[in-house]
Every structure is written in structure tokens, then in C-alpha cells.
N, C-alpha and C positions, 0 to 999 in steps of 0.2 A: 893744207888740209882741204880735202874737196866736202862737197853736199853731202857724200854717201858717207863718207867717214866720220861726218858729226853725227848723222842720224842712227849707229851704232854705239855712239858714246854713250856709258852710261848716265841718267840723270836722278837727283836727289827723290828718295821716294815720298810720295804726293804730288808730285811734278808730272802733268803728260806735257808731251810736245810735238807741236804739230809741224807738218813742214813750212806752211806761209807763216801763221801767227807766232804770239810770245807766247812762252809756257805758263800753262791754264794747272791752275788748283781744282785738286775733287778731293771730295770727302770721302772717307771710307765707311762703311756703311760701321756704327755704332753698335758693340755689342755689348750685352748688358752683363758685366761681368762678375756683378752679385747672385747671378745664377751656377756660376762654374763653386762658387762657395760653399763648403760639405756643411758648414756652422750654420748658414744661412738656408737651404735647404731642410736642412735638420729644423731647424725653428719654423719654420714654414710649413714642415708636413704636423710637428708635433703641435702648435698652435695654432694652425689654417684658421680656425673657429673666434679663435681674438687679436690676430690681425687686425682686423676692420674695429677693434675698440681703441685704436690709438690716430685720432683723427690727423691727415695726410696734411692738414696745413697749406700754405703755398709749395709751387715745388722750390724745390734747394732749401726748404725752411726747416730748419731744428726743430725738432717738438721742445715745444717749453714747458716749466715746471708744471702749469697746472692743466696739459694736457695729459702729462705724465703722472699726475695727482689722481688725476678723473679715470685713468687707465686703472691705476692702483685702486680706487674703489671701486672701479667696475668686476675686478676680477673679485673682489670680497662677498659682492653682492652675488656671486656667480656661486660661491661655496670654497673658495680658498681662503683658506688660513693666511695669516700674516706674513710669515714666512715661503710659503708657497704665491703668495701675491708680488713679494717682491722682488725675487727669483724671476714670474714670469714677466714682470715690466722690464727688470734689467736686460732681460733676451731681447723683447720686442722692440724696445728701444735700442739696443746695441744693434739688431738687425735693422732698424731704419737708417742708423749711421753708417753701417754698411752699405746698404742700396745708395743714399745719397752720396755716400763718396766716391761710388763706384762707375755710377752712369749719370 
């Protein structure tokens, strides 16, 4: 097998290969695929407003209980009823473990 015939070979993908060097790793550019999400979208446009009341944490970090506590009274204080308060924490919160599992 000559030059020409390995450099038509095909190779594993995330693999380039140069003619002098050893096969070089690249990254693919990261898409963020909690956006392609119709559930997550939907929560987004319908709560864009309290979003921002379920504090982001470290990144990769769970919201813990008593962030998800202070969520739940904020949305009370806001004019939701009990029931409509817990309804909108479980979305907000289900859509954060979405985004973090996602990207």
C-alpha cells in the first residue's frame, strides 16, 4: 500500500490526519441542544419573566432544595396560588435539568 492509498483511507470521526504528523483531535463546535427542545422552549417563552428567580448556582450544580424553596415563595409573593406556584417550580426546575444535562 503506497502514500496515496492511505490518505484516501477512511479515518475514525474526530480524527484529522496530516500527511507528516500523528492524527490530531478537534473538537466539534458544541451545540446546545436544550434549544432544539419544544418542552424547553415552551417554558422559556411562557416564563421568560421567572427564569431568572431560580438562582444559576455553579455551572453543572443541581438547584438544591432551598433554592427551589425561595423559587416557590417567590412565585407566591408574585400572586400565585399554591397550586399554580408549584406547577411553575416543577417546569423551571425540570427545564434546568434539562439545559444541564444537555450542554
Amino acid at each position: 500500500m503506497n502514500r496515496n492509498d492511505m490518505a484516501e483511507m477512511p479515518t475514525a470521526p474526530g480524527v484529522l490526519q496530516s500527511d507528516d504528523a500523528a492524527p490530531q483531535k478537534f473538537e466539534p463546535e458544541v451545540e446546545k441542544m436544550s434549544e432544539h427542545s419544544r418542552y424547553a422552549q415552551r417554558i422559556r417563552r411562557r416564563y421568560a419573566s421567572q427564569l431568572g428567580l431560580l438562582p444559576g448556582g455553579l455551572p453543572g450544580s443541581l438547584p438544591d432544595i432551598a433554592a427551589i424553596a425561595e423559587l416557590y415563595h417567590s412565585l407566591q409573593q408574585q400572586g400565585f396560588d399554591c397550586p399554580q406556584s408549584l406547577r411553575i417550580t416543577r417546569q423551571l426546575v425540570l427545564e434546568r435539568l434539562l439545559r444541564l444535562d444537555t450542554e
